[in-house]
ZANU-649417 format. One record per residue: residue number from 1; residue in three letters; x, y, z of N, C-alpha, C, O in turn. Coordinates in Angstrom, 1 decimal, padded with zeros to 4 digits, m for minus. Atoms other than C-alpha are relative to their C-alpha. Example, Ala and Ser with C-alpha at 12.3 -4.5 7.8 and 13.67 -1.06 7.14 Angstrom:
<nodes>
1  ala  000.9  m001.2  000.0  012.3  m004.5  007.8  000.9  001.2  000.0  001.9  001.2  000.7
2  ser  m000.9  m001.1  000.0  013.7  m001.1  007.1  m000.8  001.1  000.8  m000.3  002.2  000.9
</nodes>
This chain:
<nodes>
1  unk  m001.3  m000.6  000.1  m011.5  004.7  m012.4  000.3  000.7  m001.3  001.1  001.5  m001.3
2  unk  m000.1  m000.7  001.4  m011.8  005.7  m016.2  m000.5  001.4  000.0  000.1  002.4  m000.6
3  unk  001.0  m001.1  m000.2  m014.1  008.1  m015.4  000.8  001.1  000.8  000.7  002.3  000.7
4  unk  m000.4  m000.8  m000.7  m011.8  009.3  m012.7  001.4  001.1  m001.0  001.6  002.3  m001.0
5  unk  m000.6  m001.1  000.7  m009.1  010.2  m015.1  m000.1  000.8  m001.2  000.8  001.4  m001.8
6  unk  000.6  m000.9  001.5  m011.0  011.8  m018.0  m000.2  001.1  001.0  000.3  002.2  000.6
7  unk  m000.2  m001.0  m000.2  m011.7  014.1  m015.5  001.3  000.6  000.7  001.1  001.7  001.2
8  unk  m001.2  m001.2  m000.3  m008.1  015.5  m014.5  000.0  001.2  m001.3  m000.2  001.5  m002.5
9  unk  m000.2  m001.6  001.1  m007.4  018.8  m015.9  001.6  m000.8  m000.8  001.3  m000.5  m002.0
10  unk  m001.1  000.3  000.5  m003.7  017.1  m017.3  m000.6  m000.9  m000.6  m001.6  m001.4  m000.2
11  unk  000.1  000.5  000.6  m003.9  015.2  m019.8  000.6  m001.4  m000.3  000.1  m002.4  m000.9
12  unk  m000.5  001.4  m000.2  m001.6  012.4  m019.4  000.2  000.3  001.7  000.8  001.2  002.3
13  unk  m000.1  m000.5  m001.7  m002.1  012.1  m015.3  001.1  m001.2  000.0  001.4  m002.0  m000.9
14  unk  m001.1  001.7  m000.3  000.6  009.4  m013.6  m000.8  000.3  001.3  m000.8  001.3  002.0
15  unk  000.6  000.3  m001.0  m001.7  007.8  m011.4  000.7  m000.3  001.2  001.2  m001.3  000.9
16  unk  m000.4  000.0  m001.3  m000.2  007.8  m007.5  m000.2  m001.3  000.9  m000.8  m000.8  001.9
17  unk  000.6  000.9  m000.5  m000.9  004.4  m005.8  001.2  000.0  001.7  002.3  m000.4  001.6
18  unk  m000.8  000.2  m001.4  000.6  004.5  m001.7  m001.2  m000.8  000.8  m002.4  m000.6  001.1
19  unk  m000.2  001.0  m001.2  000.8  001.6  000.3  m001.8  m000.7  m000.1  m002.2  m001.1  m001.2
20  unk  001.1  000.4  m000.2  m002.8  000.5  001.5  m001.2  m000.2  m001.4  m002.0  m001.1  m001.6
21  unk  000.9  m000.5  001.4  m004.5  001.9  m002.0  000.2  m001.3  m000.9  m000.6  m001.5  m001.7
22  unk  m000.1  001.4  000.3  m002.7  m001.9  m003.2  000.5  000.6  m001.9  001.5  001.2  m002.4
23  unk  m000.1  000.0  001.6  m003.3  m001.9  m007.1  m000.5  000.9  m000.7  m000.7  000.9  m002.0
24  unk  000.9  m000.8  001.2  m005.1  000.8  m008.0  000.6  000.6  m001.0  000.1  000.6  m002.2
25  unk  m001.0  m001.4  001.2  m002.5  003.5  m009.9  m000.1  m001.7  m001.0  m000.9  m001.6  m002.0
26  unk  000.0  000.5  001.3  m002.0  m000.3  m012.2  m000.9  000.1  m000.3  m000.9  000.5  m001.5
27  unk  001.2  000.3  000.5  m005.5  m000.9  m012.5  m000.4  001.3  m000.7  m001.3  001.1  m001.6
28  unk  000.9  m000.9  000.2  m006.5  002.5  m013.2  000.9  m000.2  m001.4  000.3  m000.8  m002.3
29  unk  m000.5  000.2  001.3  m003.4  002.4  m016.2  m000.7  m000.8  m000.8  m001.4  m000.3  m001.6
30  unk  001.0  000.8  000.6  m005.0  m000.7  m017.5  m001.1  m000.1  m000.4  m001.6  m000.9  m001.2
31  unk  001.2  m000.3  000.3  m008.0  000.5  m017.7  000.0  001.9  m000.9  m001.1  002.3  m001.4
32  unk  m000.4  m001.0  000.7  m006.7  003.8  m019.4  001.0  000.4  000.0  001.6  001.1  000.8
33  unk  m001.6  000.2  000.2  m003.4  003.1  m021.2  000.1  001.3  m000.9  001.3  001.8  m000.9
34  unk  m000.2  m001.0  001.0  m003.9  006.0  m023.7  000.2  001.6  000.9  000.4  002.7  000.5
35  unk  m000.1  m001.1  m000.5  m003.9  008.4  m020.9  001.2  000.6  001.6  001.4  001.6  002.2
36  unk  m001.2  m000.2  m000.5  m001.0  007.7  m019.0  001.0  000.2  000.5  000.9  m000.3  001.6
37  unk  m001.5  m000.2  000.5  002.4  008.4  m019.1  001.0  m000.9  001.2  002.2  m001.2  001.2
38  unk  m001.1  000.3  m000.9  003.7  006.8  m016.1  m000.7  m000.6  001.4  m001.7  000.1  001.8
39  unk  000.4  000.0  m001.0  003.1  004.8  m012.6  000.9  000.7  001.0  002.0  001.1  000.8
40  unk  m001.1  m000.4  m000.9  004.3  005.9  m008.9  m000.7  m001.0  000.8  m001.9  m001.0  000.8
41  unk  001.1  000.6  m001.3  003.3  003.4  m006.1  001.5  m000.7  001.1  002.6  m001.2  001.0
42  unk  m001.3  000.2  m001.3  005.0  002.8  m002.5  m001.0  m001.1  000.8  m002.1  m001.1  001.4
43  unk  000.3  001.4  m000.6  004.7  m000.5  m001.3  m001.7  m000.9  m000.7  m002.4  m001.6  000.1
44  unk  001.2  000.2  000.8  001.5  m001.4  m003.9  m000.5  m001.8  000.4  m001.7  m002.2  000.3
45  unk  000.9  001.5  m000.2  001.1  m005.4  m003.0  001.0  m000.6  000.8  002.2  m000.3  000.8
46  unk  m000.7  001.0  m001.0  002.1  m008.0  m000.6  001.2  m001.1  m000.6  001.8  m002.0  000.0
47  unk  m000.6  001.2  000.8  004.0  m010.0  m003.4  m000.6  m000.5  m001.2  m001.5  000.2  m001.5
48  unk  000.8  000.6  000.7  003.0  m012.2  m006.1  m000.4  m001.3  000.3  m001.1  m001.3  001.4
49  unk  000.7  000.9  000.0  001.9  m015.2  m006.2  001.4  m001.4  000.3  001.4  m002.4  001.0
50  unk  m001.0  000.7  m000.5  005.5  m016.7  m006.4  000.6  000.2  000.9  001.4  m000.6  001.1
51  unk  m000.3  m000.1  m001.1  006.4  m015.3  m003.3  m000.6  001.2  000.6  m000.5  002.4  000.7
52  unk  001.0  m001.0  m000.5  004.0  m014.2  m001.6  000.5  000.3  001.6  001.0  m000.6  002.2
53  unk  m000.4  m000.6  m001.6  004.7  m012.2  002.2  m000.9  m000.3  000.5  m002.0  000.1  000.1
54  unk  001.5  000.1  m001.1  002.4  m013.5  005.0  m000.1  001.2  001.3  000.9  001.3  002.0
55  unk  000.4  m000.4  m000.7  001.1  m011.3  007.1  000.5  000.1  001.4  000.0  m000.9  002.0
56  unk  000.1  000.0  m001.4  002.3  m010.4  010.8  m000.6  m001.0  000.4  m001.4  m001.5  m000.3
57  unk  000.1  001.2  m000.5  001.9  m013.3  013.3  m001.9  000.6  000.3  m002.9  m000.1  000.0
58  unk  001.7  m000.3  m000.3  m001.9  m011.4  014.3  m000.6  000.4  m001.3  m001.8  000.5  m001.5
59  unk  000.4  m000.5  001.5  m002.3  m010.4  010.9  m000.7  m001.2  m000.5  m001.8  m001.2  m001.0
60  unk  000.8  000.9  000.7  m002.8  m014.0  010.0  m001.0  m000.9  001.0  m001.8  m001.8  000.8
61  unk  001.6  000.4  m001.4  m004.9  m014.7  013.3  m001.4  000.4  m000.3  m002.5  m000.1  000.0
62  unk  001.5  m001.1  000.4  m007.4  m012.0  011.9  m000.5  m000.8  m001.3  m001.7  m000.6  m001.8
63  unk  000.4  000.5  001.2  m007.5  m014.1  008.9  m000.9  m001.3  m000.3  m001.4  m001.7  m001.3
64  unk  000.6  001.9  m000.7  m008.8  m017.7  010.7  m001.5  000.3  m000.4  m001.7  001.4  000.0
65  unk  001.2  000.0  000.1  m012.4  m017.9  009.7  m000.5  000.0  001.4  m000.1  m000.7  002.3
66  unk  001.2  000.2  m000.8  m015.5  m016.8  012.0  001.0  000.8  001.4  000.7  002.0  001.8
67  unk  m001.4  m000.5  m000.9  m012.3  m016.2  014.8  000.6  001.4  000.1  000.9  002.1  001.0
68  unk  m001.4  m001.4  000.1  m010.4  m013.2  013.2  m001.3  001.1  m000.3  m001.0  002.3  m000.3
69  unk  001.3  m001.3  000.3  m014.2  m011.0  012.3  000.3  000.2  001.0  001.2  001.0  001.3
70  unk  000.2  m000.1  m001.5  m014.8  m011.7  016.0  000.8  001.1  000.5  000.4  002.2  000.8
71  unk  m001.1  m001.2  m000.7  m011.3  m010.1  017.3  000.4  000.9  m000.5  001.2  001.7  000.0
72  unk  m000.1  m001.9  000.5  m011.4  m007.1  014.8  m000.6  000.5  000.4  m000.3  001.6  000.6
73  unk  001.4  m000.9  m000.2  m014.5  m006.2  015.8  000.1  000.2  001.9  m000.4  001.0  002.7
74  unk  m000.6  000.0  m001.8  m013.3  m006.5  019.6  000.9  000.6  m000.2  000.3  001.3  m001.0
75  unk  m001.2  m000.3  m000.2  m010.2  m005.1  019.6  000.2  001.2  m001.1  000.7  002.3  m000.7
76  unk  000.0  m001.1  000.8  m010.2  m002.8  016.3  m000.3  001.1  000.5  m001.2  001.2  001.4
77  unk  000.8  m001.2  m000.7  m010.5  000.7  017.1  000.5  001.1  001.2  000.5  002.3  001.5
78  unk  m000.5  m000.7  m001.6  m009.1  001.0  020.4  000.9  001.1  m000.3  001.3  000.9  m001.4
79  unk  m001.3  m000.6  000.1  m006.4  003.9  020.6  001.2  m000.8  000.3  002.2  m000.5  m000.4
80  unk  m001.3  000.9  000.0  m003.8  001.2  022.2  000.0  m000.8  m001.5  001.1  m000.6  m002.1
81  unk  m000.2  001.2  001.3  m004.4  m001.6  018.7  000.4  001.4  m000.8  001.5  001.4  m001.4
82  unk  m000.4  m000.9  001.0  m004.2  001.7  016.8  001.2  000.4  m000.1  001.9  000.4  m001.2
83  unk  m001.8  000.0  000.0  m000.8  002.7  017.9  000.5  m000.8  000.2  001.6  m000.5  m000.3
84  unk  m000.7  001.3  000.2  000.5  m000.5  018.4  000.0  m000.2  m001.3  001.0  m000.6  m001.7
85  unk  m000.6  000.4  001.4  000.1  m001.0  014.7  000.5  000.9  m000.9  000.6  000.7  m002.1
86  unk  m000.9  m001.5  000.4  001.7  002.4  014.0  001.2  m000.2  000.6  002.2  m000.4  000.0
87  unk  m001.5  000.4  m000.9  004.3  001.8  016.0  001.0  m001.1  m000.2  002.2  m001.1  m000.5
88  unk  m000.8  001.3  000.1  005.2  m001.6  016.0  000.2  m001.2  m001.6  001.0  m002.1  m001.8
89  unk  m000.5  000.9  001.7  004.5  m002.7  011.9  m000.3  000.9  m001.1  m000.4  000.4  m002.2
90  unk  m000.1  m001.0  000.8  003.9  000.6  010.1  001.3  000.6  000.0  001.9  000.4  m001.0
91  unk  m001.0  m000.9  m000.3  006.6  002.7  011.1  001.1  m000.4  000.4  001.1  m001.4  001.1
92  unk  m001.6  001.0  000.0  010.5  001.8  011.2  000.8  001.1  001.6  001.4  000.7  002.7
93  unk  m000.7  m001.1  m001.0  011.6  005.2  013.2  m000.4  000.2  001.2  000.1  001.1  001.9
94  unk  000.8  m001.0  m001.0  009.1  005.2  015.9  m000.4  001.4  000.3  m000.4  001.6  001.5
95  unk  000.0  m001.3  000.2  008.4  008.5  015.6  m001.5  000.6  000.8  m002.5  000.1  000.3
96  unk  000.7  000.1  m001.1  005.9  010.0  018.6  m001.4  000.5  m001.1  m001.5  001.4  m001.9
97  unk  001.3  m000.1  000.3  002.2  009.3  017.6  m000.9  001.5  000.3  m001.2  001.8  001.4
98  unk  001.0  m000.8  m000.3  000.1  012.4  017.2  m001.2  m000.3  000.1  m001.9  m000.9  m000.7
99  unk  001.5  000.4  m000.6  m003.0  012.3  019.2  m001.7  000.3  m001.4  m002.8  000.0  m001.5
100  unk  001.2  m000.5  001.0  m005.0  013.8  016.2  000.0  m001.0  m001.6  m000.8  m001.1  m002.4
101  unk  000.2  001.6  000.9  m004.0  010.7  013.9  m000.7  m000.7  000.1  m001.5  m001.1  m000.8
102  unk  000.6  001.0  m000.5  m005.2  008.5  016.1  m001.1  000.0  000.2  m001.8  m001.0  000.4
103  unk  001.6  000.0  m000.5  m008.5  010.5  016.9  m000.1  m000.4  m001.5  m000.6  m001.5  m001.5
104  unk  000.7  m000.1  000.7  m008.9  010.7  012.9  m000.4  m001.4  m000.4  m001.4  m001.7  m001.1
105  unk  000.1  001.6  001.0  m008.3  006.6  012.3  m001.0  m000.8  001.0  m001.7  m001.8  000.6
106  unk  001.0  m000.1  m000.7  m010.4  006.4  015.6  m001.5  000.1  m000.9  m002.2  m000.7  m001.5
107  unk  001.1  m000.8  000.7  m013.1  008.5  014.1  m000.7  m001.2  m001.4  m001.8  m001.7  m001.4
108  unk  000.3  000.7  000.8  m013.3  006.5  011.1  000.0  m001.4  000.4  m001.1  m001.8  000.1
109  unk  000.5  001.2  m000.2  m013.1  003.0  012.3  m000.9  m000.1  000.6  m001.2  m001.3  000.7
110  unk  000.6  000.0  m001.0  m015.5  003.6  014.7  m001.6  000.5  m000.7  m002.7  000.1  m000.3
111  unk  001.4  m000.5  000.9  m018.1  005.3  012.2  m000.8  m001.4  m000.6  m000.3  m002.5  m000.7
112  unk  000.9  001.4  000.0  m021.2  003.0  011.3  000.5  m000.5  m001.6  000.5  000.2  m002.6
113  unk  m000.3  000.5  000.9  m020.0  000.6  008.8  001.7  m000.2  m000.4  002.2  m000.8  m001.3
114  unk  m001.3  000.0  000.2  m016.3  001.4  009.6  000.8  m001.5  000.4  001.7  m001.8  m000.3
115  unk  m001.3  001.2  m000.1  m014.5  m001.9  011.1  m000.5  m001.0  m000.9  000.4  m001.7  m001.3
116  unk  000.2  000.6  000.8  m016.5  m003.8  008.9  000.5  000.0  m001.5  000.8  m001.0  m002.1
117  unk  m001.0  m000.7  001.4  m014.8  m001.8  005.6  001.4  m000.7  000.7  001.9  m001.9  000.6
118  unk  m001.1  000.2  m000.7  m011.9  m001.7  007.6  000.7  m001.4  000.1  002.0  m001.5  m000.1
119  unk  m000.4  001.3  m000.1  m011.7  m005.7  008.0  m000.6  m000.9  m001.4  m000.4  m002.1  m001.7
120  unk  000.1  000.4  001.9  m013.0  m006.3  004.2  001.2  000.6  m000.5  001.6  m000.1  m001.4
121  unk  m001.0  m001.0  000.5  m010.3  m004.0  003.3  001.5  m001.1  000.3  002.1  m001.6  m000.6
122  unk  m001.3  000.9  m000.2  m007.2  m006.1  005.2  m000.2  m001.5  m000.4  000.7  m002.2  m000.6
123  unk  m000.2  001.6  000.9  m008.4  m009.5  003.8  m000.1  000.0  m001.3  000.1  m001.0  m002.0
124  unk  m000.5  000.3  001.0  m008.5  m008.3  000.7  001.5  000.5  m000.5  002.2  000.0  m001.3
125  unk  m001.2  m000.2  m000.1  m005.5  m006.5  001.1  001.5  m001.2  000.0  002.6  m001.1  m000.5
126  unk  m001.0  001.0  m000.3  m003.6  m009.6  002.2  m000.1  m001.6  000.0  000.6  m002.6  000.3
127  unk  000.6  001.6  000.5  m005.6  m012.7  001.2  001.4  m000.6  m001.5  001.9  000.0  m002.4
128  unk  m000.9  000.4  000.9  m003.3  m014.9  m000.9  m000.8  m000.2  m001.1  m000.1  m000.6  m002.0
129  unk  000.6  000.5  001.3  m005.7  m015.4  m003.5  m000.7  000.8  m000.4  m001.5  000.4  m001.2
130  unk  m000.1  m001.4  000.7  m006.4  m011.9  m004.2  001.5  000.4  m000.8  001.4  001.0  m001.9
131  unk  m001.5  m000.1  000.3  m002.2  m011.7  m004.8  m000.4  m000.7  m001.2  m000.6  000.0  m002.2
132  unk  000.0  001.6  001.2  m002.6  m015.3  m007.4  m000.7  001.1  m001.0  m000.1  001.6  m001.9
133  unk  000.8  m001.0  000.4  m005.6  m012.8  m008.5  000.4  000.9  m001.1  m000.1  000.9  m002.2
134  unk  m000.5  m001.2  000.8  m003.5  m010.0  m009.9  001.6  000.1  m000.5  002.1  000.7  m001.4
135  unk  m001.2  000.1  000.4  m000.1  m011.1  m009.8  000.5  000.1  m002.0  001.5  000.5  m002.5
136  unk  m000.2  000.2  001.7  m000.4  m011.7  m013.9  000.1  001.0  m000.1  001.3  001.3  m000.4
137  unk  000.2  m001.1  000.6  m001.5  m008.3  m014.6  001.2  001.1  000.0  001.7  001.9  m000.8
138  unk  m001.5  m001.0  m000.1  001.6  m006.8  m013.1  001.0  m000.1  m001.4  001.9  000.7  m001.6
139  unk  m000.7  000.2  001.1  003.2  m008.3  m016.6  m001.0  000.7  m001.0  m000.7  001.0  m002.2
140  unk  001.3  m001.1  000.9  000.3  m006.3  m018.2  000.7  001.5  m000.4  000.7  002.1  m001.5
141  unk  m000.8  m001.6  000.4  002.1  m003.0  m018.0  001.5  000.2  m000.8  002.6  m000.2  m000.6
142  unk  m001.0  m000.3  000.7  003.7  m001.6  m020.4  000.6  001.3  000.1  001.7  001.5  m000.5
143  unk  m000.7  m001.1  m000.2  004.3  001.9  m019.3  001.1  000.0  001.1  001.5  m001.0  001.7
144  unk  m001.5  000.0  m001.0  007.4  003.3  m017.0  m000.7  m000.2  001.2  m001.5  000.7  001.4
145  unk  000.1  m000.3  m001.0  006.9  002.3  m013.4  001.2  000.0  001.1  002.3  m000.5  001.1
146  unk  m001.4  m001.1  m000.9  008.9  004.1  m010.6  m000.9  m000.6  001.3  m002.1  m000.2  001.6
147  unk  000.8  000.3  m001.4  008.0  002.2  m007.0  001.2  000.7  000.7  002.4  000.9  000.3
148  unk  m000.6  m000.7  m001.3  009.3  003.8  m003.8  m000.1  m001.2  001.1  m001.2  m001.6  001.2
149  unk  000.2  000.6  m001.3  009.7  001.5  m000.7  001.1  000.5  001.1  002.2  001.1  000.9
150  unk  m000.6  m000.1  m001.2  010.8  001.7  002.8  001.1  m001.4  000.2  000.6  m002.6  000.4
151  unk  m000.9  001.5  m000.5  014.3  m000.7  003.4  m000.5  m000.7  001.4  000.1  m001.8  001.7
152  unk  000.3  000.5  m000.9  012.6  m001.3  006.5  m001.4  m000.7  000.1  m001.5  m001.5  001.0
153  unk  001.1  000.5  m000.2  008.9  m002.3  005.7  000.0  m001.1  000.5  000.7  m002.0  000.0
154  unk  000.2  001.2  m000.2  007.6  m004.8  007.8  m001.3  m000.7  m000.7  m001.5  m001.9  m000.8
155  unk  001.4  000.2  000.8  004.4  m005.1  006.1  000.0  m001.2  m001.0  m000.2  m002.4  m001.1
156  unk  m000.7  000.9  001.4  005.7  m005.7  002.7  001.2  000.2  m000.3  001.6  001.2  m000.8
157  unk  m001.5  m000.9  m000.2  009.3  m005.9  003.1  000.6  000.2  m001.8  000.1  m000.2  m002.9
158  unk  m001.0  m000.1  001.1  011.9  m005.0  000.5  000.2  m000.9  m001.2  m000.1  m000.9  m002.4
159  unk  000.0  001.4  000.9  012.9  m008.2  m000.7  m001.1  m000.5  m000.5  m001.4  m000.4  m001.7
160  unk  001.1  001.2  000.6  009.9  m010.7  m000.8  m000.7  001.2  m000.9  m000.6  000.9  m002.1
161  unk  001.0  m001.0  000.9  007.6  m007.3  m002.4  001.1  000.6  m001.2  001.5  000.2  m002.2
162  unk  m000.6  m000.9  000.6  009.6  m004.5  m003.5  000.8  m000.2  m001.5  000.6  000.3  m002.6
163  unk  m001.2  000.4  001.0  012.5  m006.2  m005.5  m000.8  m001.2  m001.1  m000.7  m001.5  m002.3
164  unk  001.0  001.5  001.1  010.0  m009.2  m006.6  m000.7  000.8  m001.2  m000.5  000.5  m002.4
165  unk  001.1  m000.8  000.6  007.4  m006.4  m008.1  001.0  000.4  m001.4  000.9  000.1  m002.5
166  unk  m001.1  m000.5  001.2  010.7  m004.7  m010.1  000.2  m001.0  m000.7  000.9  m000.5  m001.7
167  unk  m000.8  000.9  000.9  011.6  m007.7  m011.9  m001.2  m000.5  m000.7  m001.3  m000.6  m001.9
168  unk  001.7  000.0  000.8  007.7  m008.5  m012.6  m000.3  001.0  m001.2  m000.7  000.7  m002.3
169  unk  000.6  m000.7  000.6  007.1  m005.2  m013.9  001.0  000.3  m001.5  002.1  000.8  m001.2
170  unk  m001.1  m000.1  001.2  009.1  m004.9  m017.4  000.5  001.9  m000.1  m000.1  003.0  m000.3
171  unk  m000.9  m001.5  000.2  011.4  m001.8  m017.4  m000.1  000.8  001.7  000.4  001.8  001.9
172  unk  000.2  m000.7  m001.5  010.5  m000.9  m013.3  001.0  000.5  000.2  002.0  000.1  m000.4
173  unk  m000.7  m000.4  m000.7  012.6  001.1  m011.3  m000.5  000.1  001.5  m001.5  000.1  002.1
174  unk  000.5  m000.2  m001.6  012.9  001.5  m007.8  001.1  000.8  000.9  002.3  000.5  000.8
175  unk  m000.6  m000.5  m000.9  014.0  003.8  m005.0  m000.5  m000.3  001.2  m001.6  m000.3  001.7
176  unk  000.1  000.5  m001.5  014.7  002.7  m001.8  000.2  000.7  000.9  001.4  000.6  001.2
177  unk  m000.2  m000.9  m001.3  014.2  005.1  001.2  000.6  m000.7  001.6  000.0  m001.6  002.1
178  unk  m000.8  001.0  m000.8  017.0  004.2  004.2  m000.9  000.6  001.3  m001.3  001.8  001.4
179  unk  000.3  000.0  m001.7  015.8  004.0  007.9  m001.7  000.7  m000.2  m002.3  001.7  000.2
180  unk  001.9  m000.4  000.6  011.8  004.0  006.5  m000.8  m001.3  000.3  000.1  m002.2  000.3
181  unk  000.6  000.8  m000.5  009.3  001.4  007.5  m001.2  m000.2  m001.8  m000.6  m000.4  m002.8
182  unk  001.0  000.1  000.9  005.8  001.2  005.0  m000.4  001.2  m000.3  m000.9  001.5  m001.4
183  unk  000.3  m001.3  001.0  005.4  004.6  004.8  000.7  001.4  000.2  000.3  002.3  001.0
184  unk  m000.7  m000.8  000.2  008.0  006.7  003.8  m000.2  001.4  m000.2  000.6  002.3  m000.1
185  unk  000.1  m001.6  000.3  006.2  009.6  003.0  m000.1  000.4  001.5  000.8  001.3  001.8
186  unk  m000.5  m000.5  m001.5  006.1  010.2  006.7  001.1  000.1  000.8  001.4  001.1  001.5
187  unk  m001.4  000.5  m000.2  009.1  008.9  007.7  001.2  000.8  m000.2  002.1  001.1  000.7
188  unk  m001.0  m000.9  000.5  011.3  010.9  005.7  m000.7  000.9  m001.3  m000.4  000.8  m002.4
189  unk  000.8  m000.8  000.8  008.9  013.3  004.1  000.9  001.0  m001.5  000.6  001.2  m002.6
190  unk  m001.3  m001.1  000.8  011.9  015.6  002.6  000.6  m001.2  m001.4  000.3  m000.9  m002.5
191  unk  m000.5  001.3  000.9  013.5  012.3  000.6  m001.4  m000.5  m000.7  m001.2  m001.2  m001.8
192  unk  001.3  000.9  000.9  010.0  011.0  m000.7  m000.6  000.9  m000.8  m001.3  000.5  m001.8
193  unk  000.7  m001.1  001.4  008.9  014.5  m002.4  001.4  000.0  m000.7  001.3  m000.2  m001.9
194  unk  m001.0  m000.3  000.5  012.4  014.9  m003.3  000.3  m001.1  m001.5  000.7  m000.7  m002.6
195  unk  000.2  000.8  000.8  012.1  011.6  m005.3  m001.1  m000.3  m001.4  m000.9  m000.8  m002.5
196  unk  000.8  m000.2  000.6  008.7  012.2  m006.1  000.1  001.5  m001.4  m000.1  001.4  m002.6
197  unk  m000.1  m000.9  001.0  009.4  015.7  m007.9  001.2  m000.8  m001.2  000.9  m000.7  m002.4
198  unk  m001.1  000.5  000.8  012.3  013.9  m009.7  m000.7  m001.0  m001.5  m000.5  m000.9  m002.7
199  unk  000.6  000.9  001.4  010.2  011.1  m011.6  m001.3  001.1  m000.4  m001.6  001.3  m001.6
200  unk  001.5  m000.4  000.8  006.8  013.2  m011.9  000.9  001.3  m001.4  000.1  001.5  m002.4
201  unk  m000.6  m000.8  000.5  009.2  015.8  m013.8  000.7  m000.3  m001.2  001.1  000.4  m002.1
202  unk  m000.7  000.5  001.5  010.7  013.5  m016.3  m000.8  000.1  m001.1  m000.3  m000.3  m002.2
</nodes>
């Protein structure tokens, strides 16, 4: 990640962290404080450690040892699991699935080595003791951070994440996108650049 921002052409970059990407925009700060002026990240972690968000009722099915590999690797993939979890715990508005999403998240889970990423990826994403893990560090930052969430996330809602993370991070702010789920840049695309030009601009 050091490496990644020595090479931007800008000189102080503000690293970008949305949703799934978890911790990286802090970690990359943390690991080069001298070169960054600022974070942005939309929905970055499940909580901390003092209140941490569990997972959807299948979410923590997938989590059961030996059990939950099994039924990723069954069931991952499909086009119905794929929009059902676009549908039913990404997205707040429903908003009609395009067929060329679903081939590309298709495409990639399906590629050799993909549900395996794919299901390393959601247990570290949502293991409680990855959260315990990093929860400290979020008191680590000392630059300005500006999170974005959806009032509607079911993922990582509002409360237990969003509001917890602001009061963690010393000086945070936060804007809250109305009738938005986990990812608002979709959602209400026009409100989330509108936001976004606003802090990248300060």
């Amino acid at each position: 990640m050091p490496s990644h921002v020595d090479g931007k052409k800008s000189s102080r970059p503000k690293p970008l962290s949305l949703g799934t990407s978890r911790c990286i925009a802090p970690e990359i700060w943390l690991a080069s404080k001298a070169k960054c002026t600022r974070l942005l990240a939309t929905s970055p972690t499940r909580g901390t450690s003092e209140r941490l968000q569990p997972p959807p009722l299948f979410g923590r099915i997938l989590q059961l040892p030996i059990i939950g590999a099994f039924l990723f690797q069954l069931l991952a993939g499909t086009r119905k699991s794929l929009r059902d979890f676009l549908v039913n715990d990404v997205w707040y508005s429903k908003p009609t699935v395009e067929e060329a999403v679903l081939r590309d998240m298709q495409r990639a889970i399906n590629s050799p080595g993909g549900k395996a990423a794919a299901y390393a990826s959601m247990m570290r994403m949502t293991s409680p003791s990855a959260v315990r893990d990093f929860t400290h560090r979020f008191s680590e930052l000392s630059v300005h951070a500006h999170l974005i969430w959806g009032d509607h996330d079911k993922l990582f809602p509002l409360e237990t994440c969003g509001r917890t993370l602001q009061k963690l991070i010393r000086g945070a702010t936060l804007d809250v996108i109305k009738d938005s789920g986990h990812e608002p840049m979709v959602e209400a695309p026009s409100q989330f650049l509108e936001i976004l030009r606003t802090i990248v601009q300060r």
